[in-house]
N, C-alpha and C positions, 0 to 999 in steps of 0.2 A: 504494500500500500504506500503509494507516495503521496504525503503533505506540503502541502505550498502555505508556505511563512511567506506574509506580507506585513513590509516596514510602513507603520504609518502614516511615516513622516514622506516617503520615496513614492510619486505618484505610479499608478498601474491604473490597467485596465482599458477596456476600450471607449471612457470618458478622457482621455487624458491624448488629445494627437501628440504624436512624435516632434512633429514639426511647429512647437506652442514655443512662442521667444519667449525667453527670462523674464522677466517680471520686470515692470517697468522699460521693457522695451518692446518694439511693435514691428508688424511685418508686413504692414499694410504700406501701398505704396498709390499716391493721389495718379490716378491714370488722366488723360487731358478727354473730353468728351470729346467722341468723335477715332479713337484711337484705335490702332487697327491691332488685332489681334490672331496670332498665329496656335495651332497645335505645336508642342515640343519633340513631337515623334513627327511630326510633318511640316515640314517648315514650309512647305509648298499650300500649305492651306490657309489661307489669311481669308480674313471679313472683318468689318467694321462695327464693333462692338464684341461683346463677351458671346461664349456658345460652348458648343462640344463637339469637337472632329469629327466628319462622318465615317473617319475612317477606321480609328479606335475609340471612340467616345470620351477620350481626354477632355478636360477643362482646355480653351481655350487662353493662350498667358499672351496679355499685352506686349505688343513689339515696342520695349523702351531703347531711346540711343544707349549707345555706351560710352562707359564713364572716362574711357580714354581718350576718343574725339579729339580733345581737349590740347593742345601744346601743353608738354610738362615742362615747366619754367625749370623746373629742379634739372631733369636728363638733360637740357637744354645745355645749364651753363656748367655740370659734368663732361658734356661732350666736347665746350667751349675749352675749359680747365687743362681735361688730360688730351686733348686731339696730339697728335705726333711725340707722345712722351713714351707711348711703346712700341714704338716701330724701330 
């Protein structure tokens, strides 16, 4: 016979998602209305607004830029710094 000890102070169970941020922090992220949304397993599936791929029924995740777009002012003057010091 095998017994399951549960701590409990240590969340379980299947009220408790995996994926719940620490306390005091959040995982919500403001989408712009109007925002085009792709399947993660299909990236060939885009619509406009939220849904579920018809092709495996995933949740549909917003297409956001990415965070590197951006000039890294840091790599920048790194590259500025060491350029012909190891060649």
């Amino acid at each position: 016979m095998v017994t399951e000890v549960l701590h409990p102070d240590i969340p379980h169970g299947r009220d408790t998602p995996a994926s719940q941020p620490p306390p005091g922090e959040s995982n919500t992220t403001t989408v712009p209305r109007g925002a085009v949304y792709t399947c993660p397993m299909h990236p060939e599936i885009q619509q406009v607004g939220p849904g579920t791929c018809p092709k495996c029924g995933m949740a549909l995740e917003p297409v956001l830029p990415a965070l590197d777009e951006e000039e890294n002012k840091e790599l920048v003057d790194f590259q500025r710094r060491f350029s012909g010091r190891c060649r």
